[in-house]
Biopython code that builds the backbone (N, CA, C, O; Angstrom):
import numpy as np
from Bio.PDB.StructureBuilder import StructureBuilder

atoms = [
    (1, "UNK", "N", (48.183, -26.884, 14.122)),
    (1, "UNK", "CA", (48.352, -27.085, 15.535)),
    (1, "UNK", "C", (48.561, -25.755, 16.247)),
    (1, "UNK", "O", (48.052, -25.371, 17.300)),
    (2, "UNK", "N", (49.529, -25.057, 15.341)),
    (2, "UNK", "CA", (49.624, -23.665, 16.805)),
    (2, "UNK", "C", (48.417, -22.552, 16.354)),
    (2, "UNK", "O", (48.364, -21.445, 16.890)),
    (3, "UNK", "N", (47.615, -22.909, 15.480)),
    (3, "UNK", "CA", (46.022, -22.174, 15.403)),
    (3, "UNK", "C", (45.133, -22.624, 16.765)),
    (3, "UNK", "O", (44.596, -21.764, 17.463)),
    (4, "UNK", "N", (45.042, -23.953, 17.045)),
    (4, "UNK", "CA", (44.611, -24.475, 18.052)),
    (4, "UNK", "C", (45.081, -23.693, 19.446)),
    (4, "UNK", "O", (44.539, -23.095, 20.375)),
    (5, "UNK", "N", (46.321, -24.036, 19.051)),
    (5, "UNK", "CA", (46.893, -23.217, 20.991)),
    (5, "UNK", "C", (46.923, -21.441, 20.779)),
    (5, "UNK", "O", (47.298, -20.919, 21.829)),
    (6, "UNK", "N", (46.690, -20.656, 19.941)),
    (6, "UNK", "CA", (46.317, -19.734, 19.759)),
    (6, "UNK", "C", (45.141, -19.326, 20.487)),
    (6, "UNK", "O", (44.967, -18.755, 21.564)),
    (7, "UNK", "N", (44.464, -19.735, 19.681)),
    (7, "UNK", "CA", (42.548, -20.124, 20.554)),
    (7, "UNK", "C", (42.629, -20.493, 21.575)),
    (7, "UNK", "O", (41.869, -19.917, 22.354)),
    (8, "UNK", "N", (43.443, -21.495, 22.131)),
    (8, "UNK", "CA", (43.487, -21.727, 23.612)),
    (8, "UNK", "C", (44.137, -20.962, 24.601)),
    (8, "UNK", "O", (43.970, -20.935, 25.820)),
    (9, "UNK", "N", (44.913, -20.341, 23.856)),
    (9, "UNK", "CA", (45.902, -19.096, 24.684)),
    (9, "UNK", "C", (44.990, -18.071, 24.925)),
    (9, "UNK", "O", (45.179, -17.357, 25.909)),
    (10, "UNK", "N", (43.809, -17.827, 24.026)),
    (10, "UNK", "CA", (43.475, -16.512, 24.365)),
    (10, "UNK", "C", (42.104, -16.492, 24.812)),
    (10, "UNK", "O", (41.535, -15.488, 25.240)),
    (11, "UNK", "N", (41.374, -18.135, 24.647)),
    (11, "UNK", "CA", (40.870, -18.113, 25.692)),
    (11, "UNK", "C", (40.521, -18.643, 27.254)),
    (11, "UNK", "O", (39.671, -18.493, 28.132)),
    (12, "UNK", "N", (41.831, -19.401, 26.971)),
    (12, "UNK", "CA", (42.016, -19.331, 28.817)),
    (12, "UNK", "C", (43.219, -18.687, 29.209)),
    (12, "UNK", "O", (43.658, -19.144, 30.265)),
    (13, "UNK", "N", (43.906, -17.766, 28.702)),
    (13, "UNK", "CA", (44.510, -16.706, 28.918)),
    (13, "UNK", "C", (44.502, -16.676, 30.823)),
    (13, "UNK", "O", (43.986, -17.430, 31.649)),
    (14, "UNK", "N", (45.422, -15.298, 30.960)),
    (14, "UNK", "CA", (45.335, -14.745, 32.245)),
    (14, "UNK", "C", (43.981, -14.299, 32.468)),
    (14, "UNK", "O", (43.263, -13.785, 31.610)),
    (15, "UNK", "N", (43.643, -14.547, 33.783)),
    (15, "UNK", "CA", (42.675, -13.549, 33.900)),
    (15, "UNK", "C", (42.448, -11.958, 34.440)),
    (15, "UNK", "O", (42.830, -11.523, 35.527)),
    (16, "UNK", "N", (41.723, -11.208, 33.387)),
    (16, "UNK", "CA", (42.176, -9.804, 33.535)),
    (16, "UNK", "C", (40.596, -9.394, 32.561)),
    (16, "UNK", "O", (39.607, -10.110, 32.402)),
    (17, "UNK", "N", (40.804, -8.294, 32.153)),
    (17, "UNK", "CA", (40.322, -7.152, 31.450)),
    (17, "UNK", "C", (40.578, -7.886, 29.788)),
    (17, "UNK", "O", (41.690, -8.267, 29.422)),
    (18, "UNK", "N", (39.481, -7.969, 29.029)),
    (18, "UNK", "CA", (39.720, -8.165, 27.794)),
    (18, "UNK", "C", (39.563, -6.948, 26.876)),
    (18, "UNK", "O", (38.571, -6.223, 26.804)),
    (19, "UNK", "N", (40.737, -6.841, 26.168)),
    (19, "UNK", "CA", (41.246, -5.972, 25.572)),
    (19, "UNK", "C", (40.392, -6.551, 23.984)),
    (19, "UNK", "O", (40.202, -7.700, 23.584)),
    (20, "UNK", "N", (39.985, -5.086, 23.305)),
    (20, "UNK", "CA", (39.739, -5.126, 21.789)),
    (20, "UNK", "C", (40.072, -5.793, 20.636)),
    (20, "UNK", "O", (39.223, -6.202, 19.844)),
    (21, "UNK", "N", (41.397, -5.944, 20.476)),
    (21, "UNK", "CA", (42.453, -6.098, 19.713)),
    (21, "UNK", "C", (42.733, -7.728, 20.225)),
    (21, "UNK", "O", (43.221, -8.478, 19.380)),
    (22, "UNK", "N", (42.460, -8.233, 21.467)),
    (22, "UNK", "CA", (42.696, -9.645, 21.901)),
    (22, "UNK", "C", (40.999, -10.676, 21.070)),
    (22, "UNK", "O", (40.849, -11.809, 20.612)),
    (23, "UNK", "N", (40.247, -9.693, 21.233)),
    (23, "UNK", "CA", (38.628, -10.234, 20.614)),
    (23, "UNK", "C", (38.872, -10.315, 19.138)),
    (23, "UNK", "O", (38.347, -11.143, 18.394)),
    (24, "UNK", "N", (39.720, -9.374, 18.781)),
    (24, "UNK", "CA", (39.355, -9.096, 17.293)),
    (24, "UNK", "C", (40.890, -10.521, 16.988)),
    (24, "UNK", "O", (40.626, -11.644, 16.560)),
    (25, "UNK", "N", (41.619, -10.291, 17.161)),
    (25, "UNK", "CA", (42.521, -11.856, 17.381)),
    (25, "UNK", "C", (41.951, -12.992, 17.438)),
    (25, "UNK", "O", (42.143, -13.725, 16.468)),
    (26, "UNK", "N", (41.266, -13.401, 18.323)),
    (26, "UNK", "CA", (40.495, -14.230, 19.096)),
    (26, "UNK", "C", (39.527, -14.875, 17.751)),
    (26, "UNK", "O", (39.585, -15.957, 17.167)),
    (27, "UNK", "N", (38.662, -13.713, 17.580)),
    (27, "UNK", "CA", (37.884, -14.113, 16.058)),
    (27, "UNK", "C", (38.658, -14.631, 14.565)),
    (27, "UNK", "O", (38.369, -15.475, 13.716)),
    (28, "UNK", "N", (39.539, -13.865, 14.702)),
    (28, "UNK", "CA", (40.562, -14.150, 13.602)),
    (28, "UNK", "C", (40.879, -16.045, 13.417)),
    (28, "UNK", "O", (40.534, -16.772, 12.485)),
    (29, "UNK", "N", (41.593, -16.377, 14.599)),
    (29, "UNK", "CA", (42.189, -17.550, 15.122)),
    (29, "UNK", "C", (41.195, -18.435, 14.986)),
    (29, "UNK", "O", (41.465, -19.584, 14.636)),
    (30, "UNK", "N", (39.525, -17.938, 15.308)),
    (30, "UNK", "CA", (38.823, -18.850, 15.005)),
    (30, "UNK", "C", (37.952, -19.513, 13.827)),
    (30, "UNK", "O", (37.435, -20.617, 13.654)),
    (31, "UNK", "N", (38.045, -18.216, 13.041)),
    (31, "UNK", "CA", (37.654, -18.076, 11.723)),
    (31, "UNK", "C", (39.134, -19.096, 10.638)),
    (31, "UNK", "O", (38.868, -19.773, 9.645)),
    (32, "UNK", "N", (40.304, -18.942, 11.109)),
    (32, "UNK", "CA", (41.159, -19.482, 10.568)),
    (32, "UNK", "C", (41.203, -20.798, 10.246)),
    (32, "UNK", "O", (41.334, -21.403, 9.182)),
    (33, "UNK", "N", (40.952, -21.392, 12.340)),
    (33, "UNK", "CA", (40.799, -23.290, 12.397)),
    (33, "UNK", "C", (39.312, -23.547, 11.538)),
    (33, "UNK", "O", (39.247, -24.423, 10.676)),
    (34, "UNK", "N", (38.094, -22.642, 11.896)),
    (34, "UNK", "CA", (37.459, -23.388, 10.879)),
    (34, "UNK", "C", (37.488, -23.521, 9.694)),
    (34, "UNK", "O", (37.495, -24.693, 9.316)),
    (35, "UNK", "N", (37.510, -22.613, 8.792)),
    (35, "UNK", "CA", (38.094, -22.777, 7.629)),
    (35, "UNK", "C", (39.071, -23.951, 7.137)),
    (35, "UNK", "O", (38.955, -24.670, 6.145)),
    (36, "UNK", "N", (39.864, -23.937, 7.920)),
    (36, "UNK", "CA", (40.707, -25.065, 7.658)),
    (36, "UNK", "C", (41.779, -24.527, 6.285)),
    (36, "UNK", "O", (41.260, -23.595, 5.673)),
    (37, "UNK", "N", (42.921, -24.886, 5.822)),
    (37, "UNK", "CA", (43.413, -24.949, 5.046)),
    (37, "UNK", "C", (42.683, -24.801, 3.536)),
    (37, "UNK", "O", (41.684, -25.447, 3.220)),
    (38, "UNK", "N", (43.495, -23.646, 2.492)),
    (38, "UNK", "CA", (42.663, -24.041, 1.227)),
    (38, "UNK", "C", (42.579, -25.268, 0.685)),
    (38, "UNK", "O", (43.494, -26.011, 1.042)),
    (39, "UNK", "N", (41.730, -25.774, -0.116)),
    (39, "UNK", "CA", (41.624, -27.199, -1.072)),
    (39, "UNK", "C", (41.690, -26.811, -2.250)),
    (39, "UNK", "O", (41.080, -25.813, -2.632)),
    (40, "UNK", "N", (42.239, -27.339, -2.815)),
    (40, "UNK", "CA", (42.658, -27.644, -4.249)),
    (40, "UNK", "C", (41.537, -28.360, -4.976)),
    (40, "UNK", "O", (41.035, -29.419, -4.600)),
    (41, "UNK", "N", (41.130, -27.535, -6.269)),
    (41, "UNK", "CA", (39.625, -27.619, -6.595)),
    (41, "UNK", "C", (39.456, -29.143, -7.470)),
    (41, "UNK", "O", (39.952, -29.118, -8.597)),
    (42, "UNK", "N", (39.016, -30.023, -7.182)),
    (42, "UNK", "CA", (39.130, -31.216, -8.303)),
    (42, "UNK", "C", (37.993, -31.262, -9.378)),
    (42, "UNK", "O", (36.938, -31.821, -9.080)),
    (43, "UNK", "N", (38.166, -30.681, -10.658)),
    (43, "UNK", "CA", (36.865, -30.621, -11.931)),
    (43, "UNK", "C", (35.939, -31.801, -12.131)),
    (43, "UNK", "O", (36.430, -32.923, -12.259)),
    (44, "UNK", "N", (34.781, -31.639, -12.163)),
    (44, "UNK", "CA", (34.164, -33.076, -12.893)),
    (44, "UNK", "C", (34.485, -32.847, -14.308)),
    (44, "UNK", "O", (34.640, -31.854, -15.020)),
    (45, "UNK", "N", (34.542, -34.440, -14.499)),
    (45, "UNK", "CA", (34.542, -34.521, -15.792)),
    (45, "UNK", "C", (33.190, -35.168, -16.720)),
    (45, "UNK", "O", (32.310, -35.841, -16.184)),
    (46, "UNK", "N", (33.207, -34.850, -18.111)),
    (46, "UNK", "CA", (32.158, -35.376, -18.228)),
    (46, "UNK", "C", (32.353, -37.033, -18.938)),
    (46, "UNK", "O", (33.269, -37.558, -19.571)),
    (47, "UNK", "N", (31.143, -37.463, -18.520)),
    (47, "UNK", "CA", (31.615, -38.773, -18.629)),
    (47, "UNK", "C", (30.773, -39.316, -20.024)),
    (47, "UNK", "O", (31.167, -40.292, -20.661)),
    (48, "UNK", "N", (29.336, -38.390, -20.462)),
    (48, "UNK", "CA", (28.415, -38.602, -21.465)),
    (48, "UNK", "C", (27.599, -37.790, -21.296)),
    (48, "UNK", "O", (27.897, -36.841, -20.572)),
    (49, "UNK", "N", (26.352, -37.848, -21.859)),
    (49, "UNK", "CA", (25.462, -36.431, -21.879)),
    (49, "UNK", "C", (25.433, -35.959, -20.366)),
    (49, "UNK", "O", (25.861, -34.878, -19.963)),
    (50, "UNK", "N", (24.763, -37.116, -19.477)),
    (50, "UNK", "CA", (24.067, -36.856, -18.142)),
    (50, "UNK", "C", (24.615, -37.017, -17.256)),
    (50, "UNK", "O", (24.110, -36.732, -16.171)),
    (51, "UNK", "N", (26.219, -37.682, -17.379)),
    (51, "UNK", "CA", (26.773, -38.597, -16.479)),
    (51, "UNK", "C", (28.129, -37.631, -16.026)),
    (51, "UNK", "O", (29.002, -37.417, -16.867)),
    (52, "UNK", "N", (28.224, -37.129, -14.790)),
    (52, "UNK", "CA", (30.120, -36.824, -14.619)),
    (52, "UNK", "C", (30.576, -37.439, -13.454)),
    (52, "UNK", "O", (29.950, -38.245, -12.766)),
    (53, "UNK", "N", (31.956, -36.916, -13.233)),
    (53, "UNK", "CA", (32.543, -37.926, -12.219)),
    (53, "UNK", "C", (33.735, -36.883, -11.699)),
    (53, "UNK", "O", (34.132, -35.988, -12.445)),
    (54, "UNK", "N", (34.188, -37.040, -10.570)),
    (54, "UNK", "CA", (35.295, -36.426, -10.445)),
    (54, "UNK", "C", (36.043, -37.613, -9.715)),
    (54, "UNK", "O", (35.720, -38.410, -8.834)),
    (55, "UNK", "N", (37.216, -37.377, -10.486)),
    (55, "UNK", "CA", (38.077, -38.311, -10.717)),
    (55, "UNK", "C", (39.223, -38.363, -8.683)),
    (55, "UNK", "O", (39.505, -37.405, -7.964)),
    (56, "UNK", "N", (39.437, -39.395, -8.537)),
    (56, "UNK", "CA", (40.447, -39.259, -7.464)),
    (56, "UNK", "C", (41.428, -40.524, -7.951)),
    (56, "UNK", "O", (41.094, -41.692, -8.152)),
    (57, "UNK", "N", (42.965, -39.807, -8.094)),
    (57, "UNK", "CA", (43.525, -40.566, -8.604)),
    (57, "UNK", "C", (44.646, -41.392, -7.394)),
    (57, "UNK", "O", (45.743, -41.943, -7.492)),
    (58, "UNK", "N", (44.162, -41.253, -6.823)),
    (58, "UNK", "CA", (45.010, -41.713, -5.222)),
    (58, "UNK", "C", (44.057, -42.615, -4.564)),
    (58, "UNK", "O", (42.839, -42.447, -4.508)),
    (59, "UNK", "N", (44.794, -43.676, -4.026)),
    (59, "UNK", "CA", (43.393, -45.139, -3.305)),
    (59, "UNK", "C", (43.974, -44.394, -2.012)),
    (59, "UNK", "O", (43.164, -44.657, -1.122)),
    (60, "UNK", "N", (44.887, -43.671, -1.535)),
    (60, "UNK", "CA", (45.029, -43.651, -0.092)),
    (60, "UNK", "C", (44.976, -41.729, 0.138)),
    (60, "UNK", "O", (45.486, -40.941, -0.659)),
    (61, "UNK", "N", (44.307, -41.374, 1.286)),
    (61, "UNK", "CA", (44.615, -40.121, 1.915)),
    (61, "UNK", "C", (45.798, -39.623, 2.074)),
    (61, "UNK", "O", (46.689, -40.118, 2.763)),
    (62, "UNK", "N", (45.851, -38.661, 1.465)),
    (62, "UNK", "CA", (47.331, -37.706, 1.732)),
    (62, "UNK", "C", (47.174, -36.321, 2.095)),
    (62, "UNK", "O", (45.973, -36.052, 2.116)),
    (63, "UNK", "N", (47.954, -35.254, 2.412)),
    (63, "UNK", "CA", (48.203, -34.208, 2.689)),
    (63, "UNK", "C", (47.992, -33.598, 1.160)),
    (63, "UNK", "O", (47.300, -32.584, 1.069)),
    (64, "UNK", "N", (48.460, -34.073, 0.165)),
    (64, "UNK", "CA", (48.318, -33.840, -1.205)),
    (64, "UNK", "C", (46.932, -33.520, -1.781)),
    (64, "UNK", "O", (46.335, -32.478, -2.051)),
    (65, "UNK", "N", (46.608, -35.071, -1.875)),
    (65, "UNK", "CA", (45.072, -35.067, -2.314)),
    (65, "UNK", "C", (43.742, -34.465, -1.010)),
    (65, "UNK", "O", (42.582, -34.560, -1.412)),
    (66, "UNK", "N", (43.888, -34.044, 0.059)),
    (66, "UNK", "CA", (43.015, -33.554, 1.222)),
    (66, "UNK", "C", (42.368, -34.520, 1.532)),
    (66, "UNK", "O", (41.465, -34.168, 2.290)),
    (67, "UNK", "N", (42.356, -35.950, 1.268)),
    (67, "UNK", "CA", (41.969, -36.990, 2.052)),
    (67, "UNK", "C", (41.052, -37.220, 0.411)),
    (67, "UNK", "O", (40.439, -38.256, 0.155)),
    (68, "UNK", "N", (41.093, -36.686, -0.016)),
    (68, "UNK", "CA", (40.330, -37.914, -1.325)),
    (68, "UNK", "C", (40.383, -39.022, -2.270)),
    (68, "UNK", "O", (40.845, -38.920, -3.407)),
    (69, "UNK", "N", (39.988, -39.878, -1.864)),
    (69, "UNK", "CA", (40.489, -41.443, -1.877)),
    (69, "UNK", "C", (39.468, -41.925, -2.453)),
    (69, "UNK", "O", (39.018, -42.896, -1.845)),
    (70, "UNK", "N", (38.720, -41.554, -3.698)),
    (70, "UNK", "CA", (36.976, -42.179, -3.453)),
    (70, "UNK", "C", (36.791, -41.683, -5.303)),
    (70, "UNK", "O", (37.097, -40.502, -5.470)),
    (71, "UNK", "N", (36.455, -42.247, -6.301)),
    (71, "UNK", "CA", (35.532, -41.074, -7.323)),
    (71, "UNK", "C", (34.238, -40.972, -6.954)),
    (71, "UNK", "O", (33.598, -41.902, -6.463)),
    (72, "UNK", "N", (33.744, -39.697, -7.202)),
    (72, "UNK", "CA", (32.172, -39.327, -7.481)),
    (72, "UNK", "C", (31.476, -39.688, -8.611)),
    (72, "UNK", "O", (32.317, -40.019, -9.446)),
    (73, "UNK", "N", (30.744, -39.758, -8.909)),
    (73, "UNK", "CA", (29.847, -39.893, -10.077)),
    (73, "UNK", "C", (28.374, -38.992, -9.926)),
    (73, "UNK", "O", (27.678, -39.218, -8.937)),
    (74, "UNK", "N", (28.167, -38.518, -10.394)),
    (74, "UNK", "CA", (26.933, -38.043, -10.464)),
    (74, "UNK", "C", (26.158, -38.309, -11.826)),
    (74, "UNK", "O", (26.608, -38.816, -12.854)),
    (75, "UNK", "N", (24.814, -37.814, -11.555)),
    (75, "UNK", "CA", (23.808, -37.614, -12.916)),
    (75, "UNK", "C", (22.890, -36.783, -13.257)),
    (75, "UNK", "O", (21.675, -36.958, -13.165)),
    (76, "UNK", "N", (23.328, -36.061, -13.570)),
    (76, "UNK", "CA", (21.624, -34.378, -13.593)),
    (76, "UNK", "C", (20.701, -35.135, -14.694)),
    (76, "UNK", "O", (20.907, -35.654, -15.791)),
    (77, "UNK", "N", (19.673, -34.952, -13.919)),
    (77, "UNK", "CA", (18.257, -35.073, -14.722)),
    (77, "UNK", "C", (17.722, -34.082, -14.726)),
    (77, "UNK", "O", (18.270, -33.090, -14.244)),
    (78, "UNK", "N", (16.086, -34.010, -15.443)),
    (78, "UNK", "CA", (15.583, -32.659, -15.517)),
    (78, "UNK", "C", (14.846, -32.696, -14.597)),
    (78, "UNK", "O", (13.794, -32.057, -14.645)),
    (79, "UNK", "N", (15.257, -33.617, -13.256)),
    (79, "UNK", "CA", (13.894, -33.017, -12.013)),
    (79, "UNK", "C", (15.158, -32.998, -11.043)),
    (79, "UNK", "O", (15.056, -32.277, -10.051)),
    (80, "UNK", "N", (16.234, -33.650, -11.207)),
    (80, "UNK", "CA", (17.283, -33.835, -9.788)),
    (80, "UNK", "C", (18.893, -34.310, -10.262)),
    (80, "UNK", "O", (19.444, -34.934, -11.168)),
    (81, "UNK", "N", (19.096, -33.871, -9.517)),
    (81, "UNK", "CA", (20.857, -34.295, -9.579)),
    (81, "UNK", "C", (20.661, -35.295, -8.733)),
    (81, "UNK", "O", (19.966, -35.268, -7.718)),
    (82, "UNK", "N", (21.639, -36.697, -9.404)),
    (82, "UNK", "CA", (21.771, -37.988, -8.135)),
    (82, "UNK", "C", (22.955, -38.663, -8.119)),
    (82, "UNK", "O", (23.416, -39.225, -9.113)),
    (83, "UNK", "N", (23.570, -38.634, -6.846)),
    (83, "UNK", "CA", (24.919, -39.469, -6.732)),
    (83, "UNK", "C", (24.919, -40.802, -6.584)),
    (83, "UNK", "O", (25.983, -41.414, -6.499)),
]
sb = StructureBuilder()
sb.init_structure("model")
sb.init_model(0)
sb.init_chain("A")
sb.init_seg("    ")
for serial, (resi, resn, name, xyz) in enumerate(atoms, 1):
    if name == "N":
        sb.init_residue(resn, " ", resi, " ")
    sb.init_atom(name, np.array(xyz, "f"), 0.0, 1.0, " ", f" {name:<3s}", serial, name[0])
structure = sb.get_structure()
C-alpha cells in the first residue's frame, strides 16, 4: 500500500520543476509495485516418466501460499508440453 501512495505522491506531487533524483525515485517505486513481492518457488514433482505436477497443499488463498489454491499437472512430449 504505501508503494502505491509513493507513486502517487510523486506523481501528482506539487507542481514545480522535476528534479533527477525525484525520476530516478519515481522509476524505482514503479519497478517495485510491479514486481510485486518475491514468491516462493513451488518444485514440480515428478509424477512418472512424462507426467509432473506441482503440488498446492492449501484449498484456500493465503498470504503464505501467494494465492495458490489449485495443483498443476503437466506432460512433456517430444513435440509439446501440455497442461
Amino acid at each position: 500500500m504505501n508503494q502505491r501512495r509513493n507513486i502517487l505522491k510523486i506523481s501528482f506531487g506539487a507542481v514545480g520543476l522535476i528534479t533527477f533524483p525525484q525520476v530516478i525515485n519515481f522509476a524505482k517505486a514503479a519497478e517495485d509495485f510491479i514486481k510485486g513481492p518475491k514468491v516462493k518457488d513451488h518444485p514440480a514433482r515428478q509424477l512418472s516418466k512424462h507426467v509432473w505436477m506441482i503440488y498446492s497443499p492449501d484449498g484456500f488463498p493465503t498470504p503464505e501460499n501467494q494465492g495458490m489454491m489449485a495443483n498443476i499437472t503437466f506432460v512433456i512430449t517430444k513435440k509439446e508440453l501440455l497442461f
